[in-house]
C-alpha positions as CSV (number, residue, x, y, z in Angstrom):
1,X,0.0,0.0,0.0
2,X,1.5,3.4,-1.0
3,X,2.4,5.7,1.8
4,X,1.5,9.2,-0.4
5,X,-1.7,10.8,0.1
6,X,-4.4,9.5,-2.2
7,X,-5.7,11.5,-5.0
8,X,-8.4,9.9,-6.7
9,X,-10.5,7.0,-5.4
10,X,-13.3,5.5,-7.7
11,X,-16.1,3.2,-6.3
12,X,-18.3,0.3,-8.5
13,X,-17.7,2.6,-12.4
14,X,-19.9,0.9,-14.6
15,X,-19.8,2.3,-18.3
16,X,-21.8,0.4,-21.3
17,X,-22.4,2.0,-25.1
18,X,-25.5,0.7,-27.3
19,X,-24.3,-0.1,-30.4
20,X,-27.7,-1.3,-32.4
21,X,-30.3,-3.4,-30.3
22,X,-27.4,-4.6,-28.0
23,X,-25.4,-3.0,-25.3
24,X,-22.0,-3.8,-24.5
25,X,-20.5,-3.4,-20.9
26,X,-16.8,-1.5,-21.1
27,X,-16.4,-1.1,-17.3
28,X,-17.8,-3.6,-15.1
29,X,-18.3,-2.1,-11.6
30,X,-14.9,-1.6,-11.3
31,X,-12.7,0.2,-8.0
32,X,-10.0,2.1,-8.6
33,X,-7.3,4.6,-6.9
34,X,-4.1,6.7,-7.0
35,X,-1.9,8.6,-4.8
36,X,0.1,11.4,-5.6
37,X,3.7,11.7,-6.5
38,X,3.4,8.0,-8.2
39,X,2.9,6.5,-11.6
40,X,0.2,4.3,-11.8
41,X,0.2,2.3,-15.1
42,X,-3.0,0.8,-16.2
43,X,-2.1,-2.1,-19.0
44,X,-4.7,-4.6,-20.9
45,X,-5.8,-5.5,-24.7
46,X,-7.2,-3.0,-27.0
47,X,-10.9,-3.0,-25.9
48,X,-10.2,-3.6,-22.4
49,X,-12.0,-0.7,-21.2
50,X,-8.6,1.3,-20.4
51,X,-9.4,4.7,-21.9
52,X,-13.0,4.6,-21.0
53,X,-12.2,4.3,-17.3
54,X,-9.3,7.3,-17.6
55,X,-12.4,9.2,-19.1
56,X,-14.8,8.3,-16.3
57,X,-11.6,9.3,-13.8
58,X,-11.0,12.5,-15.5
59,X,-14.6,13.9,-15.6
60,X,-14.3,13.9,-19.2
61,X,-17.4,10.8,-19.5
62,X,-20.1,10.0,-16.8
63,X,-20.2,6.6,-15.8
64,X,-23.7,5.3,-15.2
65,X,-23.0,3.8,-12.2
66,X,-20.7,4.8,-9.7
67,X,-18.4,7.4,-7.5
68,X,-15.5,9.4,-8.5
69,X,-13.6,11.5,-5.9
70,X,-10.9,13.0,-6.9
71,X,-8.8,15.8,-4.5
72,X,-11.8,15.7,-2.2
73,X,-14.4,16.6,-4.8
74,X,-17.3,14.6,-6.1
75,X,-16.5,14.6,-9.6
76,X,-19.7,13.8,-11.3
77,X,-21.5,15.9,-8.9
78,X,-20.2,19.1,-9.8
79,X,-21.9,21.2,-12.2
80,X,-20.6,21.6,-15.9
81,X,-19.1,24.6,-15.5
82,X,-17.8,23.6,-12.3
83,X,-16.1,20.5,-13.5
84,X,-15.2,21.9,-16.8
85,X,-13.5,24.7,-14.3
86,X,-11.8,21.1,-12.2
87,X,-10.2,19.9,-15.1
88,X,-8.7,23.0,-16.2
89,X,-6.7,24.3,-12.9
90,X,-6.0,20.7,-11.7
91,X,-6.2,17.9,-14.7
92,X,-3.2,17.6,-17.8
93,X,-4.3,15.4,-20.2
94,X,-1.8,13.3,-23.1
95,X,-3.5,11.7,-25.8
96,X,-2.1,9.7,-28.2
97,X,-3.0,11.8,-31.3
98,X,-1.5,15.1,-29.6
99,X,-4.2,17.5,-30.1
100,X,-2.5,20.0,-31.3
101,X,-3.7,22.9,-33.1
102,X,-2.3,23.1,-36.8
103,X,-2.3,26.8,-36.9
104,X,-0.5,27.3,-33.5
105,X,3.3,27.8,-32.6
106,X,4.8,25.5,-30.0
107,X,4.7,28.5,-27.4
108,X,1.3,29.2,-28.4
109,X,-0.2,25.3,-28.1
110,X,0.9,25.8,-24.4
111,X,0.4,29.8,-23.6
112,X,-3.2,29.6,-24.6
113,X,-4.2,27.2,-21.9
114,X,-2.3,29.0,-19.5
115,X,-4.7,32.3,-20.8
116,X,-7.5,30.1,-19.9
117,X,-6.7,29.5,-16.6
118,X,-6.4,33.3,-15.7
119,X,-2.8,33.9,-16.4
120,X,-1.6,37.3,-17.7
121,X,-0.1,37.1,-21.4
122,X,3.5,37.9,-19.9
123,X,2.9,35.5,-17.5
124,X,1.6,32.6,-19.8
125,X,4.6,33.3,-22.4
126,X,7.1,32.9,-19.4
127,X,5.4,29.6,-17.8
128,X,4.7,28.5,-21.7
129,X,8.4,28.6,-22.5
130,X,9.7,27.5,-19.4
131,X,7.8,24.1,-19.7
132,X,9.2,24.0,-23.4
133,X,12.8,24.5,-22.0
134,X,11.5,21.7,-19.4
135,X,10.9,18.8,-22.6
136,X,13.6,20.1,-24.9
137,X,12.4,22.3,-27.3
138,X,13.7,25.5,-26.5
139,X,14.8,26.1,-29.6
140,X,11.3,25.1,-31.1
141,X,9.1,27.4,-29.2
142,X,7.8,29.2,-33.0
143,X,7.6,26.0,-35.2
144,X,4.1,24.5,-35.9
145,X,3.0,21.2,-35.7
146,X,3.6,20.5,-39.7
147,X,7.4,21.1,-38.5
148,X,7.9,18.8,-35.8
149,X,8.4,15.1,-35.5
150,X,6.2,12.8,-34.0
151,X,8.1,13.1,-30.9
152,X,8.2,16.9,-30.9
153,X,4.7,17.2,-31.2
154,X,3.9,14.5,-27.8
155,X,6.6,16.8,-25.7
156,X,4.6,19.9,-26.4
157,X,1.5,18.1,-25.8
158,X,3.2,16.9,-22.3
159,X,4.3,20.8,-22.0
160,X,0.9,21.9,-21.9
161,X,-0.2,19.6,-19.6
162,X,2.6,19.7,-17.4
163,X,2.4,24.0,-17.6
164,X,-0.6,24.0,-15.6
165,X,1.8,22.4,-12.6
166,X,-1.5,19.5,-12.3
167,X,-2.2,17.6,-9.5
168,X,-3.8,15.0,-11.8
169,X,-2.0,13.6,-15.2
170,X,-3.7,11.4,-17.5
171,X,-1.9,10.0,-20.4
172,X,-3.7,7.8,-22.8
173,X,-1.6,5.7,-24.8
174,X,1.3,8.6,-24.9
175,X,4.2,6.6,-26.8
176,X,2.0,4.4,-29.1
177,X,2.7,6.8,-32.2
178,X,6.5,7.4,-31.5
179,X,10.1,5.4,-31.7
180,X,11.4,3.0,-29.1
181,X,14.0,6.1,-28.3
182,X,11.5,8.8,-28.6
183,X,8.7,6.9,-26.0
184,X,11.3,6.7,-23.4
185,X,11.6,10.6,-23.8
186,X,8.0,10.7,-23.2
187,X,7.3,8.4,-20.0
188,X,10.6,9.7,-18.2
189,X,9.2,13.0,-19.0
190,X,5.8,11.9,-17.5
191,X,7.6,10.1,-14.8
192,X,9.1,13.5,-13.3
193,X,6.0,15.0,-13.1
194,X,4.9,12.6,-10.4
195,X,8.4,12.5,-8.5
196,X,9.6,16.0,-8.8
197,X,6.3,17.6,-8.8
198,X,3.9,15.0,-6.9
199,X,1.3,15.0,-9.3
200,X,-0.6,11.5,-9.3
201,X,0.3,10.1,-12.7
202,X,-2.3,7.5,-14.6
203,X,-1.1,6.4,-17.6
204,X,-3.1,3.8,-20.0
205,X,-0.7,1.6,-22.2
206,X,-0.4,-1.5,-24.0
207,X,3.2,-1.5,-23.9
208,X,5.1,-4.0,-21.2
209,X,8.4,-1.8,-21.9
210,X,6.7,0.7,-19.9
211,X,6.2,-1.4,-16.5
212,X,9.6,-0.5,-15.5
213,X,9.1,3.3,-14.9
214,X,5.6,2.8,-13.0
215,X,5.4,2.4,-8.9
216,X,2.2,0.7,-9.8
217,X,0.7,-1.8,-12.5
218,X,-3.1,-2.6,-12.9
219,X,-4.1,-4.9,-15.4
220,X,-7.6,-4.5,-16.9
221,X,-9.2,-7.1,-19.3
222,X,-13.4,-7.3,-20.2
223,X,-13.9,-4.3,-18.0
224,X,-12.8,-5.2,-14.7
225,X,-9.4,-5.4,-12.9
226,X,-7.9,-8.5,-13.4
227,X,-4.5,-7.5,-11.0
228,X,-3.1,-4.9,-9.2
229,X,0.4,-4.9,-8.1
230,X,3.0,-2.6,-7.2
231,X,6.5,-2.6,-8.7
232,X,9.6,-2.9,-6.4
233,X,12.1,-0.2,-7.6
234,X,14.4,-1.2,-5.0
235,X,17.9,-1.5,-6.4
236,X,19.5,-5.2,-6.2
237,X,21.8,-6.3,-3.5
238,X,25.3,-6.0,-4.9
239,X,26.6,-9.0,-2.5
240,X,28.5,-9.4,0.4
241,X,32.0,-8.3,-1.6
242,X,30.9,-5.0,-2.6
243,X,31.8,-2.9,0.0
244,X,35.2,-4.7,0.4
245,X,35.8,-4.2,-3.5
246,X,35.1,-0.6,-2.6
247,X,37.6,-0.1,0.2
248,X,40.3,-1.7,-2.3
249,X,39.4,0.1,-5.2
250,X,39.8,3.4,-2.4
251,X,43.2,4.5,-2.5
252,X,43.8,4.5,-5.8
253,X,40.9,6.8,-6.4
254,X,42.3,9.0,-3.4
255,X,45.4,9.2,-5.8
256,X,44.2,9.7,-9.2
């Protein structure tokens, strides 16, 4: 059991779409939490029901059945404007397809948000470029989408989310559309943002390669959680030598 304060807690989400005369149940009842300051990795098939329940977490799709609490607030009991409001100053979002707007510098894709929130425009520019700087792309900030790679394009998308300093960070499927090299940009990148700024990280993947950055792995198949473990990060024993290999190795450091 993790030690950090818990962020979100969700009780019996049940989700089902009508698709002709039949329905189909995505989420089946299913109980869910996070702390802060830790990645919690949420892994199974496509069709799984991983992005519907980071939807129903988010406040960005109503379950029909069932509690979300999130930073002790009833999420689907606010108001519209009031939880449009909740995701705003306390929710970044990473989707796989970026969502960026074509017409929009770098600085821009991550200033406006900033606007939104209530910023000034000399403070949005500084906090827009600064989280820029932050992924690597300071000297990107005036390119548009249609001249950055893949990979560009998911760090601004983590730029903006990460801008907003949120205490909640959804990622969706972040690295599916980038490189082996360019996806382990991305989670590290996601990674910080729970350890160096305590946000509660849920990330939805597919990708095993990703286990090894999360405190936490839940595995969802046919709409309910199938295991949930978490992941020992504690570094190996190097042996009862290693300390006396150390002492030897000593002096000739001291001397070097």
């Amino acid at each position: 059991m993790s030690s950090n304060p818990t962020a979100i807690q969700a009780h019996g989400v049940y989700k089902r779409f009508k698709t002709g005369r039949t329905h189909i149940e995505v989420l089946k009842r299913v109980d869910f939490d996070a702390s802060h300051g830790e990645v919690t990795m949420v892994m199974g098939p496509s069709g799984s029901g991983k992005s519907t329940l980071v939807a129903a977490l988010s406040g960005l799709l109503k379950p029909d059945e069932g509690k979300v609490r999130a930073l002790d607030q009833d999420v689907w009991g606010l108001r519209s404007g009031r939880l449009d409001r909740f995701r705003l100053d306390h929710c970044g979002f990473i989707f796989q397809g970026f969502n960026l707007f074509s017409a929009l510098t770098a600085l821009q894709q991550v200033e406006i948000i900033l606007k939104y929130q209530g910023h000034s425009k000399k403070v949005a520019r500084e906090k827009a470029a600064n989280a820029l700087m932050e992924v690597g792309l300071e000297t990107k900030l005036n390119q548009r989408p249609s001249e950055l790679s893949g990979g560009e394009k998911q760090r601004v998308a983590i730029a903006r989310a990460l801008a907003k300093d949120p205490r909640l960070l959804f990622a969706d499927e972040p690295t599916s559309a980038l490189d082996g090299e360019n996806g382990q940009i991305v989670i590290k990148l996601i990674q910080r943002a729970a350890k160096q700024y305590g946000a509660a990280v849920i990330c939805v993947t597919h990708d095993p390669r990703l286990e090894a950055y999360a405190d936490r792995v839940i595995h969802l198949e046919d709409g309910r959680i199938l295991d949930d473990r978490r992941v020992d990060h504690t570094p190996a024993d190097p042996g009862p030598h290693a300390n006396a290999d150390a002492d030897h190795r000593q002096p000739a450091l001291i001397g070097a």
